[in-house]
C-alpha positions as CSV (number, residue, x, y, z in Angstrom):
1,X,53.1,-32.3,-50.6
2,X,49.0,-32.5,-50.6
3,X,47.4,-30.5,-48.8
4,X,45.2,-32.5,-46.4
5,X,41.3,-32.4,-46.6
6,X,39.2,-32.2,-43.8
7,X,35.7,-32.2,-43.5
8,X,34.0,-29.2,-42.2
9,X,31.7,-29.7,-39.2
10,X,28.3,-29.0,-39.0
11,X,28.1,-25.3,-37.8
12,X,26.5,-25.4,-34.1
13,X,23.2,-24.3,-33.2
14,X,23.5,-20.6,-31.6
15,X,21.8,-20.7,-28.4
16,X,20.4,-18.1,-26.3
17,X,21.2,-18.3,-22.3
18,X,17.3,-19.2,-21.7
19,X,17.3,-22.4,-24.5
20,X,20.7,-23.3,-22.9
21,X,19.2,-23.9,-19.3
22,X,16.4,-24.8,-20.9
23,X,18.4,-28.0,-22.6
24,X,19.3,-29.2,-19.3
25,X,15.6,-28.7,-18.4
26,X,16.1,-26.4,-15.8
27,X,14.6,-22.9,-17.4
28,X,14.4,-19.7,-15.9
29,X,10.9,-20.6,-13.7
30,X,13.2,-23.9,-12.6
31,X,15.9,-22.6,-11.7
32,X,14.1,-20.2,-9.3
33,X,12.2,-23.1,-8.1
34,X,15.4,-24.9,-7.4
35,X,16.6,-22.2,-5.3
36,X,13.4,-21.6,-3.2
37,X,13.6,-25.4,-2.7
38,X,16.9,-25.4,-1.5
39,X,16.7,-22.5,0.9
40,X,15.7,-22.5,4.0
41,X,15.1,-18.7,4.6
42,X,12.7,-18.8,1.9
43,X,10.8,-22.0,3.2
44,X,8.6,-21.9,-0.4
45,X,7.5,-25.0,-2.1
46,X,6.4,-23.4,-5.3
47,X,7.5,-20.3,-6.7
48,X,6.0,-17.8,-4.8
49,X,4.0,-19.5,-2.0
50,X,5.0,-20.2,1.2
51,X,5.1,-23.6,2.0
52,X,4.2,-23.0,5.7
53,X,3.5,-20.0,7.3
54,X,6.1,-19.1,9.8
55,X,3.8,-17.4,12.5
56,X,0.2,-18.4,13.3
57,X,-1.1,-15.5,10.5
58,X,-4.0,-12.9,12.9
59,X,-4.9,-11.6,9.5
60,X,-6.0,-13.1,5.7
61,X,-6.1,-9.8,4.4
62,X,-5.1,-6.2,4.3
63,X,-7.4,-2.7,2.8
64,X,-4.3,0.1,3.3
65,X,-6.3,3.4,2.8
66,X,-3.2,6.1,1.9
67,X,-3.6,9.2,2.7
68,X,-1.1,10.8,-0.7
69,X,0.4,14.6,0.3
70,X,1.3,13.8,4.0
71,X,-2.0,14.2,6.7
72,X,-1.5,17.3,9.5
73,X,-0.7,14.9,12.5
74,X,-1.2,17.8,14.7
75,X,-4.8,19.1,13.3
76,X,-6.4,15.1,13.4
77,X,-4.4,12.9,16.0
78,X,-1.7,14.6,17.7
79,X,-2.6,17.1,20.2
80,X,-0.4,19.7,21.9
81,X,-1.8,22.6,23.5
82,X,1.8,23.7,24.2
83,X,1.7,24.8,20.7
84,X,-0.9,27.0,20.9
85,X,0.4,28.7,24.1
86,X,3.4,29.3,22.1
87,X,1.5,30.1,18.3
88,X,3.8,33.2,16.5
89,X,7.0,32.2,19.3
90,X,9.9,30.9,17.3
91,X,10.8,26.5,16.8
92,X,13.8,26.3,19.6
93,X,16.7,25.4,18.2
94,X,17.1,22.7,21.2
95,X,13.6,21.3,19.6
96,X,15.0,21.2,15.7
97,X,18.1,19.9,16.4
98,X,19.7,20.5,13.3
99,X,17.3,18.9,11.0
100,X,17.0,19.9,7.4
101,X,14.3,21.5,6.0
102,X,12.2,21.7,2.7
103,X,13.4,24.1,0.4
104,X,9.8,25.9,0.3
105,X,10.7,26.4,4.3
106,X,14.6,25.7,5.1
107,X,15.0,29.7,3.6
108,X,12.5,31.5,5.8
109,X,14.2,33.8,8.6
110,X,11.3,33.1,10.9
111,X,9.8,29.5,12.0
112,X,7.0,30.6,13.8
113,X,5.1,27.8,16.0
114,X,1.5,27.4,15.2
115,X,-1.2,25.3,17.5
116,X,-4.4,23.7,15.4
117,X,-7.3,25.8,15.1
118,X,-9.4,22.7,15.8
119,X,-11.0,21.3,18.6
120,X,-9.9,18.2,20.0
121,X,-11.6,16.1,22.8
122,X,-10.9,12.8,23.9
123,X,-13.3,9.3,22.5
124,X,-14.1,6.2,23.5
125,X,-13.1,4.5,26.9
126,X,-9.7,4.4,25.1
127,X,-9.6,8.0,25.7
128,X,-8.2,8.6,22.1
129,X,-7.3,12.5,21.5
130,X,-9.4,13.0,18.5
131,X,-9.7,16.8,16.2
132,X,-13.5,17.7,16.0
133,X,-12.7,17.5,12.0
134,X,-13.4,13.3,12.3
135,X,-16.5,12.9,14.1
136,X,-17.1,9.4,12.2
137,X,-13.3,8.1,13.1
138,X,-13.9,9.6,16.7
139,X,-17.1,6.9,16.9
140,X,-14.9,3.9,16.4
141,X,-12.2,5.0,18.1
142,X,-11.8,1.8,20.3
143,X,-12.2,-0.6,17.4
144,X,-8.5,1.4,16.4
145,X,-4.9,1.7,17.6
146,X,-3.3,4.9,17.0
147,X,0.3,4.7,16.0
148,X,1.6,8.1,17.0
149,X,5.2,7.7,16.1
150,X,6.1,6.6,12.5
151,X,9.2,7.8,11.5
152,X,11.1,7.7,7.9
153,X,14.1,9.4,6.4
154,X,11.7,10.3,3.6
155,X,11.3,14.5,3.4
156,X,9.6,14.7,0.0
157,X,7.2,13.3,-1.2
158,X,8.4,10.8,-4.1
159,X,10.8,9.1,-2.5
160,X,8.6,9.1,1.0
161,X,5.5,7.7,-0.9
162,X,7.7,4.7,-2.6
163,X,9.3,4.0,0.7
164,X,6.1,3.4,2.2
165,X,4.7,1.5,-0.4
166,X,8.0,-0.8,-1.1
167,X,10.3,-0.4,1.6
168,X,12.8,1.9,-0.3
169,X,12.8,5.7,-1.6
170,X,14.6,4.5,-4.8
171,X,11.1,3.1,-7.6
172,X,12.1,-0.4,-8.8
173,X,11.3,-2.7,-5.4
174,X,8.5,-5.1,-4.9
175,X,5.5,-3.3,-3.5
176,X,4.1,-4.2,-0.2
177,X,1.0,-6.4,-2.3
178,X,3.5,-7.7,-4.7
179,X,5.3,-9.5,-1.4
180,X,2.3,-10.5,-0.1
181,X,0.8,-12.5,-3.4
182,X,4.5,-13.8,-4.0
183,X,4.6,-15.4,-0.6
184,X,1.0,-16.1,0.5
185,X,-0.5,-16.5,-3.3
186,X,-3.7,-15.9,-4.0
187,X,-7.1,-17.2,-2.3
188,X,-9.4,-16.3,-5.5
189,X,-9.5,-18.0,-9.0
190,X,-12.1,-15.1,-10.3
191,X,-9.9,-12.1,-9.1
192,X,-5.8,-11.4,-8.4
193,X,-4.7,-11.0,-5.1
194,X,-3.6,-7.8,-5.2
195,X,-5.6,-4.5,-6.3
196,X,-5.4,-0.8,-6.6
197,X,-8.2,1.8,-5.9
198,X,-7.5,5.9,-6.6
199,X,-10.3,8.2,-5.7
200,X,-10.9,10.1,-9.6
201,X,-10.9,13.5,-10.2
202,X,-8.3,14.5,-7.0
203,X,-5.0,16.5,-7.6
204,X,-1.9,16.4,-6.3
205,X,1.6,14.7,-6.0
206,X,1.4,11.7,-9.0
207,X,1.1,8.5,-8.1
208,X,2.8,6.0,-10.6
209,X,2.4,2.3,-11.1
210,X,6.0,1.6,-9.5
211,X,4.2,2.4,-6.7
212,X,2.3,-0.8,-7.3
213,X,4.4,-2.8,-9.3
214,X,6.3,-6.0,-9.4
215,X,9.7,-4.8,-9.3
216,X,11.9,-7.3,-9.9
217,X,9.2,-10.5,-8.3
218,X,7.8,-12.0,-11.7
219,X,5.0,-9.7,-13.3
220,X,1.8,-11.7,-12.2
221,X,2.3,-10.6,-8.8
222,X,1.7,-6.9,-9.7
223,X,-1.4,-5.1,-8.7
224,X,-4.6,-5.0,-11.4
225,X,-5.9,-1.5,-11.3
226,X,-9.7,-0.8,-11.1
227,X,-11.4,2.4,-12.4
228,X,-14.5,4.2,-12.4
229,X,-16.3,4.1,-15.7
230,X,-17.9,1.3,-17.3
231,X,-14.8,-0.3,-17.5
232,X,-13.3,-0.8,-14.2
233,X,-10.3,-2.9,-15.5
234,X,-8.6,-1.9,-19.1
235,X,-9.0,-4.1,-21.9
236,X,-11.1,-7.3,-20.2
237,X,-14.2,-6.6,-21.8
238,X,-14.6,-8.3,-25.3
239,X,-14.8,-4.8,-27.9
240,X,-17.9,-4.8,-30.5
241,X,-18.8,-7.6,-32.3
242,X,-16.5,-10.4,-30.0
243,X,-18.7,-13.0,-28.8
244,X,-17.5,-15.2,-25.3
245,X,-16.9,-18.0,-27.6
246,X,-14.7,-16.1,-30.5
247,X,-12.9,-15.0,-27.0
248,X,-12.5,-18.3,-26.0
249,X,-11.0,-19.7,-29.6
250,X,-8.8,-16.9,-29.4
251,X,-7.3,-17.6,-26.0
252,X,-7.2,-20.8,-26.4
253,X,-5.0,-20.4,-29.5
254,X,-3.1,-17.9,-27.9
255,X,-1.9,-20.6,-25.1
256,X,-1.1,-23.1,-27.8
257,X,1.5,-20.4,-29.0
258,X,2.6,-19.3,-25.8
259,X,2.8,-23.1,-24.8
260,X,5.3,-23.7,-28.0
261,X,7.5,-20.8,-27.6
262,X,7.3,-21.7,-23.8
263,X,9.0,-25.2,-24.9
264,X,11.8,-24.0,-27.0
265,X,12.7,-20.6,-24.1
266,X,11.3,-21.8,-21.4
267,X,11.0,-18.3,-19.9
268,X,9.0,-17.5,-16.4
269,X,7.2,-14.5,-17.8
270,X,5.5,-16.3,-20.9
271,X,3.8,-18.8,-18.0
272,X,2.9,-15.0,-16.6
273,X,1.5,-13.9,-19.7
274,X,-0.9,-17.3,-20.0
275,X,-2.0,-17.0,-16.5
276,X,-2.8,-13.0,-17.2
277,X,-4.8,-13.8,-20.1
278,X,-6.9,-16.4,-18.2
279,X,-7.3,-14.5,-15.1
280,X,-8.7,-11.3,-17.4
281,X,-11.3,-14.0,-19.0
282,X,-12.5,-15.0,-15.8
283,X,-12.5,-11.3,-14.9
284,X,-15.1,-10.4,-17.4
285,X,-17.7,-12.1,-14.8
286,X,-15.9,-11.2,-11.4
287,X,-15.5,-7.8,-12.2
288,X,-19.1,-6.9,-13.2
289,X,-20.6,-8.9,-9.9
290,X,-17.8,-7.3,-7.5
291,X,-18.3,-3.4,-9.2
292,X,-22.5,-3.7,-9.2
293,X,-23.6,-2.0,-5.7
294,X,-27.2,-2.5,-6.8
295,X,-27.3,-5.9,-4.3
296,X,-26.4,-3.2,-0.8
297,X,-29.0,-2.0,1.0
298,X,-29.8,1.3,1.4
299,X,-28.8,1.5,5.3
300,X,-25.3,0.3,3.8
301,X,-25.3,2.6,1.0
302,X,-25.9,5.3,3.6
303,X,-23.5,4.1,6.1
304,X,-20.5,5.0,3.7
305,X,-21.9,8.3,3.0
306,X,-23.3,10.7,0.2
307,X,-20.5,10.0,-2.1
308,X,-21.2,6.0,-2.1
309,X,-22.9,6.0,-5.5
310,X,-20.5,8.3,-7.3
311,X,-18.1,5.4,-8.5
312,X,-14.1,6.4,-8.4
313,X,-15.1,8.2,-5.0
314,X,-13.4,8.0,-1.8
315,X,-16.4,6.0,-0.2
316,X,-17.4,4.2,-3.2
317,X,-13.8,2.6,-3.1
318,X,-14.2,1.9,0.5
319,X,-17.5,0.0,-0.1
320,X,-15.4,-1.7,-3.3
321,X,-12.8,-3.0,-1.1
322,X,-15.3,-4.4,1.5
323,X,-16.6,-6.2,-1.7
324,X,-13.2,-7.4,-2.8
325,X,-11.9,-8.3,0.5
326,X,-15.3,-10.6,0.8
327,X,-14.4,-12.0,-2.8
328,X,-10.8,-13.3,-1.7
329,X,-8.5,-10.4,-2.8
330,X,-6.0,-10.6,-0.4
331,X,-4.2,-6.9,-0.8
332,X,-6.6,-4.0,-1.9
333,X,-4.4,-0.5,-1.8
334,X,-6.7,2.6,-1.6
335,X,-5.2,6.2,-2.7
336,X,-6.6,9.2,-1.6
337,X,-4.7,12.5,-2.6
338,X,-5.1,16.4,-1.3
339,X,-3.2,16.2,2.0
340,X,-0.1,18.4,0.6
341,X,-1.1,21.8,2.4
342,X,1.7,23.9,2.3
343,X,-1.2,26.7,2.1
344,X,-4.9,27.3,3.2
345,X,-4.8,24.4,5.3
346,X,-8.0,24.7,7.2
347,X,-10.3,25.1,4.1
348,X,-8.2,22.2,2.4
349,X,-8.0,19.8,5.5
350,X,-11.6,20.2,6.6
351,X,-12.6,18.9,2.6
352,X,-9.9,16.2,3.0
353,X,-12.1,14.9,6.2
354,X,-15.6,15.4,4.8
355,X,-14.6,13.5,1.7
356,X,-12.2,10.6,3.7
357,X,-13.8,10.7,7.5
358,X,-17.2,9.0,7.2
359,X,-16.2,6.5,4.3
360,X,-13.5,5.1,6.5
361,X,-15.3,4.8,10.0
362,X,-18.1,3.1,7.9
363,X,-15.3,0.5,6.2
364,X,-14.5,-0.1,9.9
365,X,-17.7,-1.4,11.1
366,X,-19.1,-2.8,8.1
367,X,-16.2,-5.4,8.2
368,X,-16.7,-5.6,12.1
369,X,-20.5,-5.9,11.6
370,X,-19.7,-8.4,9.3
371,X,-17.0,-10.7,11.5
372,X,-14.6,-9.8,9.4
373,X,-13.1,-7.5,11.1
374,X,-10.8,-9.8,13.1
375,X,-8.9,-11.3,9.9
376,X,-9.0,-7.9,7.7
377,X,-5.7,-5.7,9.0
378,X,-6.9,-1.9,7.7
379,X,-4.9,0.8,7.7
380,X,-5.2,4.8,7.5
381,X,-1.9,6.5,7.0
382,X,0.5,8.5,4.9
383,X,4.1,9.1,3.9
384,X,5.0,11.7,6.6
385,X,3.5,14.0,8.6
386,X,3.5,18.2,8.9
387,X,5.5,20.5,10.8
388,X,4.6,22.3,13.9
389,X,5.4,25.7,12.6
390,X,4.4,27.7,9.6
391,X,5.2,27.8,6.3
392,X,5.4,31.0,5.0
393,X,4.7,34.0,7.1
394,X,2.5,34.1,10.1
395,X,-0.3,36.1,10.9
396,X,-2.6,35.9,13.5
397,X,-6.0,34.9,12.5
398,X,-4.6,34.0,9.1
399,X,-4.8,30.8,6.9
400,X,-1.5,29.1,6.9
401,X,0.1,25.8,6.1
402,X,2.5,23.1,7.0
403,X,5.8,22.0,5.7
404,X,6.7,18.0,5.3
405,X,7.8,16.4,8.7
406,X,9.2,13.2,8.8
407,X,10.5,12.8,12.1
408,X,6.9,11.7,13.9
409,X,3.9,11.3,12.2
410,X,0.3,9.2,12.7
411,X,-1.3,6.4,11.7
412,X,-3.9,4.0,12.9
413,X,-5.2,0.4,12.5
414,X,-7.5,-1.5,13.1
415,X,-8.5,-5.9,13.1
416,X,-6.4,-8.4,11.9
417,X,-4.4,-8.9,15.5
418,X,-3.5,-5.3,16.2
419,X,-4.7,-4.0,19.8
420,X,-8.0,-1.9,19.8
421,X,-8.2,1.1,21.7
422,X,-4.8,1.7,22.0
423,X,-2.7,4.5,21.6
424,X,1.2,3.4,20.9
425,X,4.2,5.8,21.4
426,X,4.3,9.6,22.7
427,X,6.2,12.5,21.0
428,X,7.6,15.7,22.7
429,X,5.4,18.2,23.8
430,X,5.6,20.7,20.6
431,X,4.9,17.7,18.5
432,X,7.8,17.7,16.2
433,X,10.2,15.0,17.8
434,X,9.6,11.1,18.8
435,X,10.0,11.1,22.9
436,X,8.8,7.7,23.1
437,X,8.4,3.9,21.2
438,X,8.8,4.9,17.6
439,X,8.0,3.4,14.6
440,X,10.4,3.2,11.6
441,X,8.6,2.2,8.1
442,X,10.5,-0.8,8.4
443,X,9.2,-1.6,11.6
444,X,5.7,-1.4,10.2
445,X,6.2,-3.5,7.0
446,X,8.2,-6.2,10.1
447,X,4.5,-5.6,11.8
448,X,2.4,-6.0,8.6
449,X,4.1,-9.1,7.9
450,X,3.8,-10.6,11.0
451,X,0.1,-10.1,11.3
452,X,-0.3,-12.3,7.7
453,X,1.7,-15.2,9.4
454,X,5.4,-14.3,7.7
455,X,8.5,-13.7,9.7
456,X,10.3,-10.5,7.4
457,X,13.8,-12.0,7.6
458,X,12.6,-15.1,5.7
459,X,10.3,-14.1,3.1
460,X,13.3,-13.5,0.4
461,X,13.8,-13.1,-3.4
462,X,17.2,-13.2,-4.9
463,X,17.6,-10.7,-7.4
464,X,20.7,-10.0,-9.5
465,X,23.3,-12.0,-6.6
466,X,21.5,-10.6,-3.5
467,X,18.6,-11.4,-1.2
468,X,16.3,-9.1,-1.5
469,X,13.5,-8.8,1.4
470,X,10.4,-6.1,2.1
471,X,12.6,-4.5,5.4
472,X,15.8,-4.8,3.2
473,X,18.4,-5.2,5.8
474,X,16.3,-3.6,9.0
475,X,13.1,-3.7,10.8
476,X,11.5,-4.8,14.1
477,X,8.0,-5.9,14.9
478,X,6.0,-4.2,17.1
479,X,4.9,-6.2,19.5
480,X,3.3,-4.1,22.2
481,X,0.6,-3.3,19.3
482,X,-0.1,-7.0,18.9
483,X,-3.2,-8.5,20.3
């Protein structure tokens, strides 16, 4: 018996899952195409950009000025003279209901009230309740709407900070800008849509780049980060001895590369990674021309306060984001932290408002004075608020501080289609429970949105089987606040 001979077949090419959609030239970047095209909820034509707009958009842009550590609601926005009737008298039970504490305050045997030790008066033919510790915001009070009822499930500050910023307290969403240059794309060639701003030199709670990242939206649509210094964005500027040309050589060899490994694993992220490297070349201009105050007048300079010319400050980044926003960046994110006073809060609050009060007022009717107030949305605001009792133990005349408080809290707005001179929602009479119209942190992403022209139920992403969204699964606008 022979034994029969066959012929061995060529072994077959081993390929990854990215080369086999690529074969059928779908790729990862088609694929999501194909998907956007073929839902309706998402209503994009390209990846990332909506093809129309579901609402007729009040704002083109937002400046979001966050307040990191959690602002005394009750020493700025939120008076209650009940409270200081009743300073050193015990939080009622009925009043608490149950809620759980901080650990730096849930173990105290006492919870003694405490009422501000500031002045408040009423501004503006609004009639906004305004502390004596924001003269400046008191001066523009009409041009703002107070939102006195936030809300979150939030009680520390990590998660309460990411849920604010992305719409959930676990890191690894979208962030609020990341959404917005997904879906609206971006209205410069010279600068991304979507930028960060932290005032140098301040202390307190970290604030990491999850906070402004991509999550799980391609990479481009993460924020750029600028910085005080010479260098106001990391590695743009050509190093000693590279010349704009030799920059130019090198990029464009660079793309060739990408462009052939692009062909054979047609992966999304490598068209990132060109795009990245060209917007960073054009960068190298924008930057310089959009960080240079020398071109403001004085009266300008002046307007934002003494800090103006210190760059990385608090009113130097207020005058940068004017800049910006007049330059096409659709989403500039200002951080301010030092609101975190569990201790010595009148010392500490009162240098929060010098360095934040003016800066902010100014940002407010620069744009106005500049008609661009109407399509710039700009918010003041942070992750929760403080308790209306004491931390520690109380003594009468003493310094003292406030515990996290997430059940109320306030922020305000002002342009881009939100009401001016309006104060929205009430809260009880100590100032520690929402009595009136609240305002969930899904509610004011739903809000945000609307203002830029997108319906929050339709701008989607599916990640990983589901359809992800900035409100996740909740939200409401709030239309009362609406112009």
């Amino acid at each position: 018996m022979t034994q029969q001979q066959t012929t061995p077949h060529p072994a077959a090419p081993v390929l990854s899952r990215r080369q086999w959609l690529g074969s059928f030239g779908m790729g990862l970047g088609g694929l999501a195409l194909a998907e956007m095209l073929g839902s309706n909820a998402q209503a994009a034509s390209t990846p990332g950009v909506l093809k129309t707009l579901h609402h007729a958009p009040k704002a083109k842009r937002v400046i979001y000025l966050f307040q990191s550590g959690g602002p005394s609601q009750l020493d700025l926005f939120d008076h209650k003279p009940l409270l200081r009737e009743r300073t050193g008298e015990q939080l009622p039970e009925s009043v608490r209901g149950g809620q759980r504490l901080t650990g730096m305050s849930g173990n105290q045997s006492s919870i003694p009230l405490v009422g501000s030790p500031f002045q408040f008066a009423q501004h503006g033919e609004s009639g906004a309740w305004i502390s004596d510790l924001l003269p400046h915001t008191a001066g523009v009070a009409d041009r703002l709407c107070f939102v006195k009822t936030m809300f979150t499930e939030s009680i520390n500050h990590g998660p309460g900070v990411t849920f604010m910023q992305s719409g959930s307290q676990i890191p690894g969403r979208p962030s609020i800008g990341a959404w917005l240059d997904y879906g609206l794309g971006r209205e410069s060639d010279d600068l991304p849509a979507f930028v960060v701003l932290i005032t140098k030199n301040k202390s307190g709670q970290p604030l990491q780049s999850h906070l402004w990242g991509a999550g799980f939206l391609p990479s481009r649509h993460q924020a750029v980060r600028f910085r005080s210094g010479a260098d106001p964005v990391l590695y743009v500027n050509n190093p000693p001895g590279v010349s704009a040309e030799s920059r130019r050589r090198m990029l464009d060899g660079l793309r060739q590369l990408h462009e052939h490994q692009f062909a054979g694993t047609p992966d999304a992220e490598i068209a990132a990674r060109i795009a990245n490297y060209e917007m960073a070349y054009r960068m190298q201009a924008s930057v310089p021309d959009a960080t240079d105050f020398s071109d403001e007048p004085e009266h300008v300079l002046d307007r934002y306060g003494p800090d103006t010319k210190d760059a990385g400050s608090f009113a130097a980044n207020c005058l940068l984001a004017r800049r910006l926003a007049e330059r096409g960046v659709r989403f500039i994110q200002l951080y301010h932290q030092g609101w975190d006073n569990h201790g010595g809060l009148k010392g500490k609050i009162k240098h929060q408002c010098q360095e934040t009060d003016q800066p902010a007022a100014a940002l407010v009717q620069d744009l106005a004075d500049r008609g661009m107030l109407d399509e710039t949305l700009v918010i003041w605001g942070g992750e929760f608020g403080r308790t209306n009792y004491c931390q520690g133990i109380y003594r009468p005349g003493a310094d003292f501080g406030r515990d996290h408080h997430p059940r109320c809290f306030t922020s305000w707005m002002a342009g881009g289609g939100i009401k001016p001179g309006v104060t929205w929602g009430e809260t009880c009479e100590y100032g520690y429970n929402v009595a009136k119209d609240g305002v969930h942190v899904h509610d004011f992403h739903a809000t945000l949105l609307r203002l830029l022209g997108i319906d929050h139920e339709r701008l989607i992403y599916k990640f990983q089987g589901r359809r992800y969204r900035l409100t996740d699964v909740h939200g409401h606008v709030v239309e009362g606040i609406l112009a």
